[in-house]
C-alpha positions as CSV (number, residue, x, y, z in Angstrom):
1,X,53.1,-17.5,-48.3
2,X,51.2,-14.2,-48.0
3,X,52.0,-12.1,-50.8
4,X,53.2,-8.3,-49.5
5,X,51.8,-6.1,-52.3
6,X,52.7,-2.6,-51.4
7,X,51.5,1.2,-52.8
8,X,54.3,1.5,-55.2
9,X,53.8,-2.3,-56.9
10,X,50.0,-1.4,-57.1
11,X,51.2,2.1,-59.0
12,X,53.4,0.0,-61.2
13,X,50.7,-2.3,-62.2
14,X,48.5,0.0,-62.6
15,X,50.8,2.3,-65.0
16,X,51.7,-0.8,-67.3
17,X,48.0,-1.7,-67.8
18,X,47.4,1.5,-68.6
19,X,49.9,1.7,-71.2
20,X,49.3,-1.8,-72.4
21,X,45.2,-1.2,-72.4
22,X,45.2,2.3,-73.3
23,X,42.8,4.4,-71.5
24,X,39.5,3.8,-73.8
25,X,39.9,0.2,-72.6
26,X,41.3,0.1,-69.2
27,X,37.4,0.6,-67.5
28,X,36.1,-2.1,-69.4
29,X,39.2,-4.4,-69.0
30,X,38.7,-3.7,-64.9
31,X,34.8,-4.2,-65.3
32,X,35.0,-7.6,-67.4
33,X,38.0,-8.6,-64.2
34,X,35.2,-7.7,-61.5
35,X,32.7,-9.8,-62.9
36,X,34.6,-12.7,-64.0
37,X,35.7,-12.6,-60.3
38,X,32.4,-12.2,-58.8
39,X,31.4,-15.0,-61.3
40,X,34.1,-17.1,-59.8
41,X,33.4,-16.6,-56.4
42,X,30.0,-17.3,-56.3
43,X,30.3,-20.7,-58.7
44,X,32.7,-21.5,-55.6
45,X,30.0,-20.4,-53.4
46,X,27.3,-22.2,-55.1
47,X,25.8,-19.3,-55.0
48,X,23.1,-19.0,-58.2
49,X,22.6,-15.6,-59.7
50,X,19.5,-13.4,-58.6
51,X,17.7,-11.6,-61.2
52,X,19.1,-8.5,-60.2
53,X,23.3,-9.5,-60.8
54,X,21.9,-11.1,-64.2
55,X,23.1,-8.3,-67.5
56,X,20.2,-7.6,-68.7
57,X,19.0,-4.1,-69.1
58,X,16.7,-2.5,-67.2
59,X,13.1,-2.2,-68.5
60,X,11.6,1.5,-69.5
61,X,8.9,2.9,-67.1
62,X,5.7,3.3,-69.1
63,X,5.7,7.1,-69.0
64,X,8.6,7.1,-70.3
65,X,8.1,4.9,-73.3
C-alpha cells in the first residue's frame, strides 16, 4: 500500500518539527536523519564506507598551518 504523501502533509510535518525542535535544532535533527539513513541504506547494501563519507575533518593545507 503506497503511501500518498501530499504538499500540505509535508507542510504539516514540517511545521510540528519545527515547533517541537525549535529552529537551533531542526538542521542538525534533519542532518543526524540523513546520515542515519544513508547509514542504513548502505549496511543494507553492504556497501562499506569510503574514506571520503567517514566524519572526520578535513586536514589543514601546509600553507595554511
Amino acid at each position: 500500500m503506497p503511501f500518498n504523501v501530499g504538499p500540505m502533509e509535508l507542510v504539516i510535518v514540517l511545521v510540528i518539527a519545527l515547533i517541537v525542535l525549535g529552529p537551533k535544532r531542526l538542521p542538525d535533527a534533519g542532518r543526524s536523519l540523513g546520515r542515519g539513513l544513508r547509514e542504513f541504506k548502505d549496511s543494507v547494501g553492504g556497501r562499506e564506507p569510503g574514506p571520503a563519507e567517514l566524519d572526520a575533518p578535513a586536514p589543514v593545507p601546509a600553507d595554511r598551518a
